[in-house]
C-alpha positions in Angstrom: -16.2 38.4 -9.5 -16.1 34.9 -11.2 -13.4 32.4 -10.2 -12.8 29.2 -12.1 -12.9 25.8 -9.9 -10.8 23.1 -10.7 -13.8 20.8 -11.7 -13.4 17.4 -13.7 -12.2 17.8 -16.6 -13.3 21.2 -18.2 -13.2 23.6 -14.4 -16.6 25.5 -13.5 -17.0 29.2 -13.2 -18.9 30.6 -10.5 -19.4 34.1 -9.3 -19.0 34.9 -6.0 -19.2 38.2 -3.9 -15.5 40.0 -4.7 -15.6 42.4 -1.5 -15.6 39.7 0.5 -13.8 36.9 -0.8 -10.0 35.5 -0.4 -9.1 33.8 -2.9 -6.0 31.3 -2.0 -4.0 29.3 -5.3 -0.9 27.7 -5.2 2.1 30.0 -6.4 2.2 29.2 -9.9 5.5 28.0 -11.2 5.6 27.4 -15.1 6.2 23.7 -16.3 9.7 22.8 -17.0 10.4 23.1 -20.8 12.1 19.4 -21.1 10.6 17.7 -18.3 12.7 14.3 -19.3 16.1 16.3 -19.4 15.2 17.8 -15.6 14.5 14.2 -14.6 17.5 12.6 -15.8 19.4 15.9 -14.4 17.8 14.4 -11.1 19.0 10.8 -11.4 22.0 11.6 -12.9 22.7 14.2 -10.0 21.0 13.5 -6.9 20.5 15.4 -4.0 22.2 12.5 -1.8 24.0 10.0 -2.5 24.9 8.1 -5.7 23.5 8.2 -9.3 20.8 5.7 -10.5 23.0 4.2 -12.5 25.8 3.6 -10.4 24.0 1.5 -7.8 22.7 -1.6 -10.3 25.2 -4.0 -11.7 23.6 -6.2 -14.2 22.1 -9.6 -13.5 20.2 -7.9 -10.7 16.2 -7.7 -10.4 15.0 -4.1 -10.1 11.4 -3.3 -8.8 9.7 0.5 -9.5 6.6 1.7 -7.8 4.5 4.3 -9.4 1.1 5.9 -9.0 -2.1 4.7 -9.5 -4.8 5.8 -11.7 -6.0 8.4 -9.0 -2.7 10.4 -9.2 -1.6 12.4 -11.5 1.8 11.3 -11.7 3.7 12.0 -14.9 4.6 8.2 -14.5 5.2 7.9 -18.7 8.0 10.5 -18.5 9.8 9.4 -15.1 9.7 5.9 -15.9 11.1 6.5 -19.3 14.2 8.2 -17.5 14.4 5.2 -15.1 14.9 2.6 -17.9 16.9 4.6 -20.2 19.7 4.9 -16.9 19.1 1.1 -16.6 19.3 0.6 -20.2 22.4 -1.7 -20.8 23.1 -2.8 -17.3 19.9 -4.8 -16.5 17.8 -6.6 -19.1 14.2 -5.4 -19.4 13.1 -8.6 -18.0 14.9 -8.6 -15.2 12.4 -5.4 -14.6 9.2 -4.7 -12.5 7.1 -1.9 -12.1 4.3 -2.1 -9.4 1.4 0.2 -9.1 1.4 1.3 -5.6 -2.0 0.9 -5.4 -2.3 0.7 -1.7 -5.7 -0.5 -0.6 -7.4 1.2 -4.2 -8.6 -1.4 -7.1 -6.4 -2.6 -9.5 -6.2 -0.7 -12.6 -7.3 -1.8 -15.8 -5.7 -2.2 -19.2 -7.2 0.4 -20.6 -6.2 2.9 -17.7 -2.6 1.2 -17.5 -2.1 1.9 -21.5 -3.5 5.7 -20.6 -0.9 5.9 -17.7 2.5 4.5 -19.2 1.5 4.1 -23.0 1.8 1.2 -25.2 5.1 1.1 -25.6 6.1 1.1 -22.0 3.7 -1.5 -21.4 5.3 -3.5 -23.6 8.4 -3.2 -22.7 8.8 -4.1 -18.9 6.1 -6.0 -16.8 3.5 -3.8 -14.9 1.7 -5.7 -11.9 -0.5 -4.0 -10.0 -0.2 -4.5 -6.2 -3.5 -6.2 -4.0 -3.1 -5.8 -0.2 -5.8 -8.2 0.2 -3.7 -11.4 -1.6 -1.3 -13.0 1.2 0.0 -14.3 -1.5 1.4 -11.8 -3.0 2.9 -10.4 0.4 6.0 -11.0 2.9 6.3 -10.5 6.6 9.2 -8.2 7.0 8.7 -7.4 10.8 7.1 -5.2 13.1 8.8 -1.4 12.8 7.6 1.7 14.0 4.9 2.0 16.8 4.2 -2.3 16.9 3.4 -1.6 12.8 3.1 -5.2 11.5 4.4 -4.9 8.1 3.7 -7.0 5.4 5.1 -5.8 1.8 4.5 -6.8 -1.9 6.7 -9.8 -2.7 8.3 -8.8 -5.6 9.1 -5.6 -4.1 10.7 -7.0 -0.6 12.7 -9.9 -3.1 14.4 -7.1 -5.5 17.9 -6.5 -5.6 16.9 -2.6 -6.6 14.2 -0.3 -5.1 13.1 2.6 -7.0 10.1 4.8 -6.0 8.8 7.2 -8.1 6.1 9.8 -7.2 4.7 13.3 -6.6 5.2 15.0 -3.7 2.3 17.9 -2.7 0.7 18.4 1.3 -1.1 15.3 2.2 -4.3 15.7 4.4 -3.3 13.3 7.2 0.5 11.7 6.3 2.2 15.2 5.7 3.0 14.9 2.4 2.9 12.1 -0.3 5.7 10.8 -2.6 8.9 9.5 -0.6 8.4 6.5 1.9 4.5 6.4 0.9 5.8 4.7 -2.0 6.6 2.1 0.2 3.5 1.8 3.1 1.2 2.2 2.2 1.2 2.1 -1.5 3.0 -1.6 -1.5 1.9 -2.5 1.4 -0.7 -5.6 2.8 -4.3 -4.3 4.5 -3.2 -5.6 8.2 -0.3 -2.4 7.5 -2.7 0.2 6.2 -5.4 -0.2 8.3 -2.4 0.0 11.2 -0.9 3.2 9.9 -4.4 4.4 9.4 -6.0 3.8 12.8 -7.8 5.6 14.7 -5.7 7.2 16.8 -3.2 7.9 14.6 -5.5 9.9 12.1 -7.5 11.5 15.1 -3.7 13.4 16.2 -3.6 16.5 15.8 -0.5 16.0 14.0 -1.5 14.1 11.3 -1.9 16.8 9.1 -1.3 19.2 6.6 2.6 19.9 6.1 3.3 18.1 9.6 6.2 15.2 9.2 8.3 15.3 12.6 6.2 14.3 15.1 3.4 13.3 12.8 2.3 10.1 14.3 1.3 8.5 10.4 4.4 10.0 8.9 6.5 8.7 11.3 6.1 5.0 11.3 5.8 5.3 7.2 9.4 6.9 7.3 10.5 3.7 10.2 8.9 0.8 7.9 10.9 2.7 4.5 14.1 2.8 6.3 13.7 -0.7 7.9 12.9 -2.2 4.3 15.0 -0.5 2.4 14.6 1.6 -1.0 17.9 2.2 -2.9 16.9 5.4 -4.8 13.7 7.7 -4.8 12.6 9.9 -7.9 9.6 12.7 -6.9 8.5 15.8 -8.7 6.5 18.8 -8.1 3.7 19.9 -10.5 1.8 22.9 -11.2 -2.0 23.5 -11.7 -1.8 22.2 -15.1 -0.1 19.1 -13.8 3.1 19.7 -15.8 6.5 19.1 -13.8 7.9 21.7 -12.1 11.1 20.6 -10.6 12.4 17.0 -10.0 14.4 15.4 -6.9 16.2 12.1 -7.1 18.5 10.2 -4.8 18.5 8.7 -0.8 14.8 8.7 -0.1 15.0 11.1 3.2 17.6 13.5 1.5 15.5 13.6 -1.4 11.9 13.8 0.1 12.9 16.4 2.7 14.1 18.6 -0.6 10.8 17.9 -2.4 8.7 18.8 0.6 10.9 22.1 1.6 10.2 23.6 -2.0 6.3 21.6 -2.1 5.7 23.5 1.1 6.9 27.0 -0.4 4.3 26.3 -3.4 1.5 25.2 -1.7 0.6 26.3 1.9 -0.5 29.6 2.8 -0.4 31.3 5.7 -3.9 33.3 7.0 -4.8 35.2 9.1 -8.0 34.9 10.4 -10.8 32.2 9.9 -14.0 32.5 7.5 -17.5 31.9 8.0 -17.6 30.2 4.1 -14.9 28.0 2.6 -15.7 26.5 -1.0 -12.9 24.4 -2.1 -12.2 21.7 -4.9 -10.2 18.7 -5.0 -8.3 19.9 -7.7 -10.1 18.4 -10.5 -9.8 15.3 -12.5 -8.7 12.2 -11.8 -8.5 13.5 -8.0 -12.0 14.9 -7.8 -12.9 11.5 -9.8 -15.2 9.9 -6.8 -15.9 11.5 -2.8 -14.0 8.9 -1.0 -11.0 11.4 -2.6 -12.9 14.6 -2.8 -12.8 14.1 1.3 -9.3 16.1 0.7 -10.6 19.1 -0.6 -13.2 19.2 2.6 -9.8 18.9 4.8 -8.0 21.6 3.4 -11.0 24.0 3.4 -11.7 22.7 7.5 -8.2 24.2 8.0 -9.6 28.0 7.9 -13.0 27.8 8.2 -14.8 29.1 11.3 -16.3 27.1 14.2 -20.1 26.3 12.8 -19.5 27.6 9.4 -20.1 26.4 6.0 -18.1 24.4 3.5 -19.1 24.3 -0.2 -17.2 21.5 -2.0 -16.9 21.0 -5.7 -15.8 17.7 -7.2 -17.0 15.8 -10.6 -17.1 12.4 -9.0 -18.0 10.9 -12.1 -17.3 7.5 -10.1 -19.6 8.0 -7.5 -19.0 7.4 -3.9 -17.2 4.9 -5.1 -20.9 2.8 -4.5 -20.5 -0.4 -3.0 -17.3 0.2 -1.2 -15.9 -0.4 2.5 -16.3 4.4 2.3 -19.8 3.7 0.9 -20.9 1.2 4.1 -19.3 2.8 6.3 -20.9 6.1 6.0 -24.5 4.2 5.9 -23.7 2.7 9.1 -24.1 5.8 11.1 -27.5 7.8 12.1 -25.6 10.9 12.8 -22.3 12.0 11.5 -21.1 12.4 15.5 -22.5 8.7 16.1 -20.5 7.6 13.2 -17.4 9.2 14.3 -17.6 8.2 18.3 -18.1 4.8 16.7 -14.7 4.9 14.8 -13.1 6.3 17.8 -14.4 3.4 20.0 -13.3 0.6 17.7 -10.4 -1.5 18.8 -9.9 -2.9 14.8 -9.8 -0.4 12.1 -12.0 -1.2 8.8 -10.7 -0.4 5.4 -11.0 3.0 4.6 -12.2 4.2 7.9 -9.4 6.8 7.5 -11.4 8.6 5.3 -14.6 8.7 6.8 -13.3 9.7 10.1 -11.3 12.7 8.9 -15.0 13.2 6.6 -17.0 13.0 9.8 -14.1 15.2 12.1 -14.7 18.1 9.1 -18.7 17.6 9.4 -18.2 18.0 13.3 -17.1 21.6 13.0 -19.0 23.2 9.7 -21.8 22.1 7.1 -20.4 20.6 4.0 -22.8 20.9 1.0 -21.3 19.4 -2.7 -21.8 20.4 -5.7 -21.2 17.1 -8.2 -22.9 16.6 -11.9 -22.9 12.7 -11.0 -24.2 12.6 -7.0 -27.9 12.8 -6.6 -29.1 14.3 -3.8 -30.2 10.8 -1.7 -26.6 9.6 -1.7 -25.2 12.3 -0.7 -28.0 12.3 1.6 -26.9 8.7 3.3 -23.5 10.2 3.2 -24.3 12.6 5.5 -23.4 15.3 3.0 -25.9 18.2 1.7 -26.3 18.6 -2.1 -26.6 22.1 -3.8 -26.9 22.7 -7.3 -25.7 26.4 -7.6 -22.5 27.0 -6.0 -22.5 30.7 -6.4 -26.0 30.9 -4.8 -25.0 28.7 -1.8 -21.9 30.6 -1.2 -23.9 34.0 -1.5 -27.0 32.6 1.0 -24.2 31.6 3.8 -22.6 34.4 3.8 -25.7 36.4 4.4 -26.7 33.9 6.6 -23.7 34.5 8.6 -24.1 38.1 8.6 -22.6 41.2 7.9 -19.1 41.3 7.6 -19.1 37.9 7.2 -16.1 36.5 5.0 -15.5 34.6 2.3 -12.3 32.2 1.0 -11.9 30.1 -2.3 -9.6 27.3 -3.6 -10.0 27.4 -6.6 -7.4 24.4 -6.8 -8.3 22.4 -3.4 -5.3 21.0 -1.8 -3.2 22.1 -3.7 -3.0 25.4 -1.5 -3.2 24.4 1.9 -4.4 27.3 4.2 -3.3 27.5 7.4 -3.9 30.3 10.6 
């Protein structure tokens, strides 16, 4: 039977053996018909607490954090809804909106006027954040388990917090949107690389769907509640990306709505595990380099047998990214198990050891091979990764490999099903 990957931009068919295949996908919910009316039915209405518009007076400065370029938020739309609740209390000026870029590059122009348009752009002021300028970051105190927390400037000196975001299972926080808004998305490197230790990734409770009790989770939710955000906006999408249903209001009212319905969309329960897993991550712009694409190798590691075999398609039309803290990192290891008893043993964490780790804890229990139009076969090589060019002919050869009644399961979409036994 042929199933369609989300790949880049334009998907990729592949056939793969029907009898014995699963095939998991999120359940699909149709895009709301006014998008901007079901968001300003969320800020207008929260789920706790008061309206937007009833906690800024004017004279006050107001900061917003959205989504980077790696995201695909529907930033245009909420922020539109923010500002037109603002509209005639605070003066444009007077607002900020930061790109919670968390330890990611700044975005450019050109991706910044394909994100909010040129009309939001020039309306308000759109910095993007850079945890590596002390400049541009305060101390606000150690919270959580002994996080040291430094946060963007302009965000920590606002009068009004706003968070907007998307909320969907998050490979090692839970889920996203909600207090990651916060840390790390505006938060300094010291922080990340904190939340993002080693053994705080390596629990087995920094998962999938897991927020109580989730070591990561936890101490972003402590350093949000310590710092303070005055009102929180999330949706949920659908495959296509479109908004599904909107949340607004007290960020821990509001988040723990969004994830309750997120979790009903996109995890899956199983019931046994499979010898072959070929997953995604969910196409463009998440499947846009492997650093990300490491998400879509997590969700398949989830339900895929002891020894078995991971095929992962994603574009990566950035590359690794090359030349990056993910890029060194993965070339300073002979072995995959060398490289993770390494991170393990470390008493600092590097930037984006994270992702690496949680790469090299998925290698540890199956063979990944990737299927990518822009990753030759040497660098995926020296990322410890196999390359194959058909994905339907790898599939078919490790299932026979495994041998009869060996089974199969697809994600079309990545993570956004999450499978779990």
């Amino acid at each position: 039977m042929e199933v369609r990957l989300a790949y880049g931009t334009d998907g990729l068919p592949v056939e793969v053996p029907g009898d014995r295949a699963t095939v998991v996908e999120p359940e699909y919910h149709p895009g709301a018909e006014d998008p901007a009316g079901l968001l300003r039915e969320a800020v207008k209405r929260p789920v706790s607490g008061p309206p937007l518009r009833d906690l800024v007076r004017p004279g006050q400065k107001v900061a917003i954090s959205i989504c980077d370029v790696t995201r695909p938020q529907p930033r245009k739309v909420m922020l539109q809804v923010v500002l037109d609740e603002l509209d005639g209390i605070v003066e444009p000026e007077d607002v900020v909106v930061l790109v919670a870029t968390g330890t990611h590059r700044g975005n450019t122009r050109e991706e910044l006027l394909d994100m909010l348009g040129e009309e939001l752009l020039g309306r308000v002021r759109v910095v993007n954040h850079d945890c590596r300028n002390s400049y541009s970051l305060v101390y606000m105190g150690e919270f959580g388990r002994g996080v040291p927390t430094w946060l963007n400037l302009e965000w920590a000196r606002a009068d009004v917090r706003i968070t907007t975001g998307f909320v969907e299972p998050h490979f090692f926080a839970g889920f996203s949107g909600g207090p990651k808004m916060v840390a790390p998305g505006l938060a300094g490197l010291d922080t990340v690389l904190t939340l993002h230790d080693a053994a705080r990734i390596g629990s087995p409770e920094a998962t999938w769907g897991v927020r109580e009790g989730n070591p990561v989770h936890d101490d972003v939710r402590a350093i949000a509640a310590a710092t303070g955000v005055d009102f929180a906006l999330d949706v949920i999408l659908n495959r296509e990306q479109h908004v599904v249903s909107a949340f607004g209001g007290e960020i821990f009212a509001m988040h723990d709505a969004a994830c309750g319905a997120a979790r009903n969309i996109a995890m899956v329960k199983l019931e046994e595990a499979f010898d072959v897993v070929l997953t995604t991550n969910s196409g463009y712009p998440l499947d846009q380099n492997l650093y990300q694409a490491v998400k879509g190798m997590s969700a398949a590691e989830k339900v895929v047998k002891e020894g078995g075999v991971i095929v992962c398609a994603a574009e990566c039309r950035d590359g690794l990214p090359d030349g990056g803290e993910y890029d060194r990192m993965l070339g300073s290891g002979s072995t995959i198990g060398g490289l993770l008893r390494s991170i393990e043993g470390r008493e600092r964490t590097e930037p984006d050891q994270w992702q690496v780790q949680i790469q090299a804890q998925v290698q540890e229990k199956a063979r990944v091979l990737v299927y990518s139009d822009f990753l030759e076969e040497d660098r995926l090589e020296a990322a410890h990764l196999q390359k194959t060019w058909n994905v339907g002919e790898t599939v078919r050869e490790a299932l026979d490999e495994a041998g009869p009644g060996s089974r199969l399961c697809v994600l079309p979409e990545g993570p956004q099903t999450v499978p779990y036994l």
